[in-house]
C-alpha positions as CSV (number, residue, x, y, z in Angstrom):
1,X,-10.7,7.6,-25.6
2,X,-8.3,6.4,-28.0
3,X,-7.2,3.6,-25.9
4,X,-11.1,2.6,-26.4
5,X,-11.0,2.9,-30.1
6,X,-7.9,1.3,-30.2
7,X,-9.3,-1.7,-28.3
8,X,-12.0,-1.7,-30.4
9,X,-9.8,-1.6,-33.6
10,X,-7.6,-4.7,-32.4
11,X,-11.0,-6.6,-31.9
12,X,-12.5,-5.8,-35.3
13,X,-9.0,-7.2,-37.0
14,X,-9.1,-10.2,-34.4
15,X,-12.6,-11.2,-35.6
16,X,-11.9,-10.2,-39.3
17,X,-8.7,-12.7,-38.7
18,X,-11.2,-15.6,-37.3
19,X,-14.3,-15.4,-39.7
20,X,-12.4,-13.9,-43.5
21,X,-14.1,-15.2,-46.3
22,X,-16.4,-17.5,-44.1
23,X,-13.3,-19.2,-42.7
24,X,-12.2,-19.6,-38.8
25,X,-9.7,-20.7,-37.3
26,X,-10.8,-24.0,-34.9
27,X,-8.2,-25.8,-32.7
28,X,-8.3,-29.4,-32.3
29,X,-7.1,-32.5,-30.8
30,X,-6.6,-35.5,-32.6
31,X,-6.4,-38.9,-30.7
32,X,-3.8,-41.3,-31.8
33,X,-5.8,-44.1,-33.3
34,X,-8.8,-43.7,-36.0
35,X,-11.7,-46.1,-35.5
36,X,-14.4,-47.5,-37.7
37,X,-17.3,-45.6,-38.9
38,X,-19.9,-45.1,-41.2
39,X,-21.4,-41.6,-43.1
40,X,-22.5,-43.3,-46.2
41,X,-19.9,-46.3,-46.3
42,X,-17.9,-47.6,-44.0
43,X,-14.8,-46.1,-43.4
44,X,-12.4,-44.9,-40.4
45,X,-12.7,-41.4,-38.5
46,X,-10.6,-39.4,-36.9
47,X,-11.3,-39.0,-33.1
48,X,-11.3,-35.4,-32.0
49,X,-11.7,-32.6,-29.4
50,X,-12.7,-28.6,-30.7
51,X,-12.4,-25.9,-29.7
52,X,-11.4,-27.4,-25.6
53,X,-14.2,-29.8,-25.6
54,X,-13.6,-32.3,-23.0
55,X,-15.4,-35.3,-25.1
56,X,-13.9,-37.5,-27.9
57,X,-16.4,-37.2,-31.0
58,X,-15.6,-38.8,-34.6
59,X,-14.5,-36.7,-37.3
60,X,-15.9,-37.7,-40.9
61,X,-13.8,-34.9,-42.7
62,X,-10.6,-34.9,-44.8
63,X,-8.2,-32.8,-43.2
64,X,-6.0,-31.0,-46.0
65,X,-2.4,-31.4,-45.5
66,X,-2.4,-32.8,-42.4
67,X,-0.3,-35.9,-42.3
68,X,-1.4,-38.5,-39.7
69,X,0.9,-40.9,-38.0
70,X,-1.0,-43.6,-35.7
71,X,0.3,-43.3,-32.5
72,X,0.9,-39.7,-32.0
73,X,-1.7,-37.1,-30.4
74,X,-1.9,-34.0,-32.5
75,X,-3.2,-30.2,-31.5
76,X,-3.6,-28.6,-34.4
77,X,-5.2,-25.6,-35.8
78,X,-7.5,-26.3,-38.6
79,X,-8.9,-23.7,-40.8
80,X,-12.9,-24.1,-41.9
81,X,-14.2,-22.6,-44.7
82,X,-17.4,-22.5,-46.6
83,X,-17.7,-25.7,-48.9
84,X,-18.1,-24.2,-52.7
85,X,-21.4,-24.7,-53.8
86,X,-23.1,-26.6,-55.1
87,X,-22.4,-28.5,-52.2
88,X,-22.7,-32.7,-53.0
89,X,-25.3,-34.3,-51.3
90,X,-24.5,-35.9,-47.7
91,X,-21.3,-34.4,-47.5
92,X,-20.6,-31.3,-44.9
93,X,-21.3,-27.8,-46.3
94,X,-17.3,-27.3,-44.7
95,X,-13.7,-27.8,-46.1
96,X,-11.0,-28.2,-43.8
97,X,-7.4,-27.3,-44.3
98,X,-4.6,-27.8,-41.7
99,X,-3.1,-24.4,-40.7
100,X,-0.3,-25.3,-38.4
101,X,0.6,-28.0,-35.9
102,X,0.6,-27.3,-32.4
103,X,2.4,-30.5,-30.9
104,X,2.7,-33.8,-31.5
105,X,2.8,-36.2,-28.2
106,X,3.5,-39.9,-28.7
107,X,1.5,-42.2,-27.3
108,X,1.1,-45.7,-26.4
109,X,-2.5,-46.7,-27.7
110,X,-4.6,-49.4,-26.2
111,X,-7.1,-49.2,-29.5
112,X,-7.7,-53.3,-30.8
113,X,-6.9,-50.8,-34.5
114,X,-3.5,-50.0,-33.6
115,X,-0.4,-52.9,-33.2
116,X,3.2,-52.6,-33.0
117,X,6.0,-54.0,-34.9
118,X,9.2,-55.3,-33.5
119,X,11.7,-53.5,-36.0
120,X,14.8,-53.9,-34.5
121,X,15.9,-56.0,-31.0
122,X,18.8,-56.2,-29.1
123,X,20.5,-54.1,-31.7
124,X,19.8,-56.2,-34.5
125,X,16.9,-55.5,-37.1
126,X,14.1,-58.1,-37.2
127,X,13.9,-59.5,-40.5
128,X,12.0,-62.5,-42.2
129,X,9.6,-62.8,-39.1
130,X,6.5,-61.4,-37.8
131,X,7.1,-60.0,-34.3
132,X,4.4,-57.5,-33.1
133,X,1.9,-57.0,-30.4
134,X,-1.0,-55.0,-29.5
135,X,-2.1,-53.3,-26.1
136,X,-5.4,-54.2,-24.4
137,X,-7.7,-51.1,-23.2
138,X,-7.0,-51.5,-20.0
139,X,-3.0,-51.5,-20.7
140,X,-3.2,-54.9,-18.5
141,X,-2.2,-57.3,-21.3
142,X,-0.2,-57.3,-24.4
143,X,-0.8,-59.6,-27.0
144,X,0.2,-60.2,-30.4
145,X,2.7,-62.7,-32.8
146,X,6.0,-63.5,-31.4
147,X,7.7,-65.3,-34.6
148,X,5.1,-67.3,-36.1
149,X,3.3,-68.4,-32.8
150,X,1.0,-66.4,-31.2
151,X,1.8,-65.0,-27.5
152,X,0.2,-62.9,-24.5
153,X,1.5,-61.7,-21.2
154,X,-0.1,-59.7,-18.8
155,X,2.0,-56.1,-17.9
156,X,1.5,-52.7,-15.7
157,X,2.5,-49.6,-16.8
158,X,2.6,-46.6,-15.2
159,X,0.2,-43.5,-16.0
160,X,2.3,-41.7,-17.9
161,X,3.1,-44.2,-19.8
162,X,7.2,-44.1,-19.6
163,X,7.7,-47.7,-17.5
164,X,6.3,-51.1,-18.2
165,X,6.9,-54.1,-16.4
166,X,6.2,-57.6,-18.4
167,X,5.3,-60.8,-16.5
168,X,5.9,-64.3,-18.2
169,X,3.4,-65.0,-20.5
170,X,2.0,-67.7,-22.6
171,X,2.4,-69.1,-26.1
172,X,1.3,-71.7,-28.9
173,X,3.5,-74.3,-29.8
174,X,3.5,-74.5,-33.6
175,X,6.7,-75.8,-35.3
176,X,8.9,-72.6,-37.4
177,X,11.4,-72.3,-39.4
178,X,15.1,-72.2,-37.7
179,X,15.3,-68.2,-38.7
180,X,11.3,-67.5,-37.2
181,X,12.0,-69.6,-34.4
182,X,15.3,-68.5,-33.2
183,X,14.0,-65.2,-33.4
184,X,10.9,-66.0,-31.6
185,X,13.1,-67.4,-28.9
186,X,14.9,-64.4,-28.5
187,X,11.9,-62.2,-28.1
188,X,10.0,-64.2,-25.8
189,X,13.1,-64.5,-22.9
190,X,13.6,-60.7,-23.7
191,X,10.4,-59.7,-22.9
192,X,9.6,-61.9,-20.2
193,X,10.0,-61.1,-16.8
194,X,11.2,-57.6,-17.4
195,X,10.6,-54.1,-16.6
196,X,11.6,-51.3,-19.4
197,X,11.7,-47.6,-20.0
198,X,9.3,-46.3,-22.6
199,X,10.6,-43.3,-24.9
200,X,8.9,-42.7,-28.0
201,X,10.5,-40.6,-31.5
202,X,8.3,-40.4,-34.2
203,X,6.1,-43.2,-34.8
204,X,9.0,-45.4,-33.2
205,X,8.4,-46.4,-29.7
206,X,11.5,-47.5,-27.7
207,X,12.1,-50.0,-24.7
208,X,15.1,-49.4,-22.5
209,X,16.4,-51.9,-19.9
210,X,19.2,-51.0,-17.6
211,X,19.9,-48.0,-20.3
212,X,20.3,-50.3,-22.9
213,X,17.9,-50.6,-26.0
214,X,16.0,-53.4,-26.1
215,X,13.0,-53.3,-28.4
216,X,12.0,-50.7,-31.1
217,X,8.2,-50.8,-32.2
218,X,7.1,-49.5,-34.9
219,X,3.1,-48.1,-35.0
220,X,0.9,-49.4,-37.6
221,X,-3.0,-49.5,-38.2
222,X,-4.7,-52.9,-38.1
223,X,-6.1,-53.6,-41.7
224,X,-9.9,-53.2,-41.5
225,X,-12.2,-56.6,-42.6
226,X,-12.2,-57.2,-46.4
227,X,-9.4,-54.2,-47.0
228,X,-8.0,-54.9,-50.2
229,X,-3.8,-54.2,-50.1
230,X,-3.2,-51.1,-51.9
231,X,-6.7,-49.4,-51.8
232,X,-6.0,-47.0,-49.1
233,X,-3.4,-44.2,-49.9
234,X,-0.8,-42.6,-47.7
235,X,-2.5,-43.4,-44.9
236,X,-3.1,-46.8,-43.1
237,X,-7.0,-46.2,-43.1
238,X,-9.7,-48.0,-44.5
239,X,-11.6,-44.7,-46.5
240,X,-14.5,-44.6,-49.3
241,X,-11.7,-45.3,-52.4
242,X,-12.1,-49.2,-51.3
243,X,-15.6,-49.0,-52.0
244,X,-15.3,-47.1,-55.8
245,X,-12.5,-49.3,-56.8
246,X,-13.6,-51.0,-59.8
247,X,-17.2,-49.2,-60.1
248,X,-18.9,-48.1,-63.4
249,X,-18.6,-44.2,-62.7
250,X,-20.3,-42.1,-64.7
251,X,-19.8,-38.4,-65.4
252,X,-23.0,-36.4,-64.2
253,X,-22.0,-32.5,-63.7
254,X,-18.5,-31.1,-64.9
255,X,-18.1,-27.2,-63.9
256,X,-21.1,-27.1,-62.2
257,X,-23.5,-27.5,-64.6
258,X,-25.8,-31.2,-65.1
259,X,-24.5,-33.7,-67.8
260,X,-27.2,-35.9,-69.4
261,X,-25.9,-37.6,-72.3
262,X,-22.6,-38.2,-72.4
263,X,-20.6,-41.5,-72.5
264,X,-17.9,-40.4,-70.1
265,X,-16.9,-42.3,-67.2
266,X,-13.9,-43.7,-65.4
267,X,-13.4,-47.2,-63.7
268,X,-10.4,-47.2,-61.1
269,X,-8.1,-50.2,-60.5
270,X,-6.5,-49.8,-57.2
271,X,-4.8,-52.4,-56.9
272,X,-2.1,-50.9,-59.5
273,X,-2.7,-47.4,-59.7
274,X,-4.5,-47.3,-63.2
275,X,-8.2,-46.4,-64.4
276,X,-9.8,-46.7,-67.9
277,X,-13.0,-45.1,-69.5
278,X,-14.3,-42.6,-71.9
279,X,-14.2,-39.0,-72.4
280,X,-17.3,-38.9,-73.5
281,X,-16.1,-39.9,-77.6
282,X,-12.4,-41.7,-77.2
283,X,-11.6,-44.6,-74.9
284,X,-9.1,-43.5,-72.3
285,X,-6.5,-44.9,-70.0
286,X,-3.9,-44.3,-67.9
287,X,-2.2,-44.5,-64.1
288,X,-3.4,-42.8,-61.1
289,X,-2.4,-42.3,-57.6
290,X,-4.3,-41.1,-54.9
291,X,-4.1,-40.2,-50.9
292,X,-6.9,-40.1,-48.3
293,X,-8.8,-36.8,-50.3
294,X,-6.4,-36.3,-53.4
295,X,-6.0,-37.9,-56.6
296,X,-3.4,-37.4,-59.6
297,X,-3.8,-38.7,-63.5
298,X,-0.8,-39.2,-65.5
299,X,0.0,-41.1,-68.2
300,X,-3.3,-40.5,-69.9
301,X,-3.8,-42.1,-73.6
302,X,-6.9,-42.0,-75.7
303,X,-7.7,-43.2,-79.1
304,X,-8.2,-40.7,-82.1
305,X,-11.6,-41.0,-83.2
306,X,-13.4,-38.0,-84.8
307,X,-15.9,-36.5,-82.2
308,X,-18.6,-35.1,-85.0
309,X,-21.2,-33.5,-82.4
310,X,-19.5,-30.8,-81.2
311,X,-20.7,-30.4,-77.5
312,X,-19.4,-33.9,-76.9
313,X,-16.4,-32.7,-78.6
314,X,-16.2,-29.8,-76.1
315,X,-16.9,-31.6,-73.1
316,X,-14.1,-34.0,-74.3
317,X,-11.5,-31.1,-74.2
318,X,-12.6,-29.8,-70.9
319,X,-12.5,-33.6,-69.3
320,X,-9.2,-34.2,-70.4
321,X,-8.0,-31.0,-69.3
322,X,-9.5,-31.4,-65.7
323,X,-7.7,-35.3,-65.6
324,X,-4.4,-33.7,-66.6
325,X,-4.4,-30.8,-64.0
326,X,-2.5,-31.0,-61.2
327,X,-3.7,-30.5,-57.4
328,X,-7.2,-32.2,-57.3
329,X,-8.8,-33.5,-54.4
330,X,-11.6,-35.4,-53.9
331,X,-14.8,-36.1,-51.8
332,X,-17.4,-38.6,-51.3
333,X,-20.6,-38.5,-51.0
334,X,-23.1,-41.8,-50.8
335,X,-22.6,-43.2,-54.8
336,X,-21.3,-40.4,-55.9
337,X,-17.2,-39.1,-55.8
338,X,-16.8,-35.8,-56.4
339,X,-13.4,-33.9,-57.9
340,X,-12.3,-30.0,-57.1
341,X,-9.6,-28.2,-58.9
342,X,-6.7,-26.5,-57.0
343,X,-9.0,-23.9,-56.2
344,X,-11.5,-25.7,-54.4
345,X,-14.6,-25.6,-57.3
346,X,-16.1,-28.6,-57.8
347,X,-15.1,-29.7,-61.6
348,X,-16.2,-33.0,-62.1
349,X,-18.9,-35.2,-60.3
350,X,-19.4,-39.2,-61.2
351,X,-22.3,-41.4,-60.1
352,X,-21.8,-45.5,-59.8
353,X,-23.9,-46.6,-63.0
354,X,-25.5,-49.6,-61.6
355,X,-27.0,-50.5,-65.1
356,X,-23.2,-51.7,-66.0
């Protein structure tokens, strides 16, 4: 009998473990390239598996403190909780927070997204040329730059992915520069005609011939069509901050409660970390930096003028105190981007004024 209750007591703290605060625990599987997709803008998922699925689905979500290296496959535990409300619209009712990671397997990726970049061959670092190359989806043909000219060759590789063999492949025939086209030279008779070992640490993958290194790549993410350098964060992606760069954005709820007249609003310049706008009386700049779903404000000026109305005077000293804090995060929702506290409360919402 009180083996039973024990049982029973080790099932209620399981569960109690699982679902606390309307959280639970979910295990994943995170594919090594993101692709393109769209919720309310176009942007790039993750590619996932839950809970042991056995089917690749996209996944629109930010992933707190998980950070994502193409080219590695990642089991993770990821804990869900309960978005808190009010919840934006169009975005999920769920938060998601990386718990721990599970393993991380490196992977050669045959995903037109993902290309790698000849770093160092033969010993020596590749500099002042761009040497790189891309696997097809059937892992029959590699193709890519090899100098300034482009080249393609067709290969096999085993299945688990540890040996390739390279035939002789093909190339264009524009003039370089001595330094591009010596090195270009020097890839194209390494690479030809050979077989190689495949080991893999970190994002680095490494070919061996007869023991000896021959090629290290180094993974990278394709950018996307019309990504503007220095719009996308830590992480190689195309995400919503490309399409609020430079909008009109206008403050519409700070702590939860609706804002109708105020002048404050923010207008980000990605391209070298800064933003300018109003707190609602004073003119305000400063620098910014963000990653995929957070965003930090430093720097921050604002002119002097005497706020007379006191609410906008209030809602002035709340909104600079919010920009000043430290651990924000962010979400999107379709023309509308969205800021939590460390906590996880929603503090500040903006809408893109289209009348500016």
């Amino acid at each position: 009998m009180n083996s039973m209750k024990s049982i029973g007591v080790l099932m209620m703290v399981l569960l109690t473990q699982t679902t606390l605060f309307g959280q639970k625990t979910i295990r994943m599987t995170v594919k090594e390239e993101c692709v393109p997709c769209r919720r309310m803008m176009p942007m790039t998922c993750f590619q996932v598996k839950m809970d042991g699925s056995k089917t690749w689905e996209l996944f629109y979500e930010r992933i707190k403190g998980f950070d994502y290296v193409p080219g590695n496959r990642y089991v993770i535990d990821v804990i869900e909780t309960e978005r808190p409300a009010p919840v934006p619209q169009d975005l999920s009712k769920y938060l998601y927070k990386l718990d721990k990671v599970i393993s991380v397997t490196p992977m050669v990726s045959g995903s037109e997204g993902i290309f790698y970049k000849v770093i160092r061959m033969n010993g020596k670092e590749v500099v002042n040329a761009d040497v790189s190359l891309s696997f097809d989806s059937t892992f029959q043909k590699i193709s890519g730059k090899s100098g300034c000219n482009n080249f393609m060759a067709s290969i096999k590789m085993n299945k688990k992915q540890s040996k390739i063999c390279v035939k002789s492949g093909a190339a264009t025939k524009m003039a370089c520069p001595d330094i591009q086209s010596n090195i270009e030279d020097e890839f194209l008779k390494s690479i030809s005609d050979k077989s190689f070992k495949i080991s893999h640490s970190g994002n680095l993958m490494i070919w061996k011939a007869k023991k000896k290194e021959v090629f290290v790549f180094e993974a990278g993410t394709k950018p996307l069509p019309e990504d503007p350098a220095g719009t996308t964060g830590e992480r190689p992606e195309k995400t919503p901050w490309n399409y609020f760069n430079q909008q009109n954005l206008k403050l519409i709820q700070m702590d939860g409660v609706s804002i109708k007249k105020t002048n404050a609003a923010l207008k980000m310049d990605m391209s070298n970390n800064s933003f300018t706008g109003s707190n609602g009386c004073n003119r305000i700049s400063g620098n910014m930096s963000t990653t995929r779903n957070t965003v930090a404000f430093s720097d921050i000026i604002s002119t002097k003028m005497m706020c007379t109305d006191e609410l906008v005077a209030t809602t002035e000293r709340r909104f600079m105190e919010i920009l000043g804090s430290k651990g924000l995060t962010v979400d999107f929702a379709e023309q509308v981007f969205n800021i939590y506290d460390s906590s996880g409360k929603l503090v500040l919402m903006f809408a893109v004024d289209a009348t500016k």
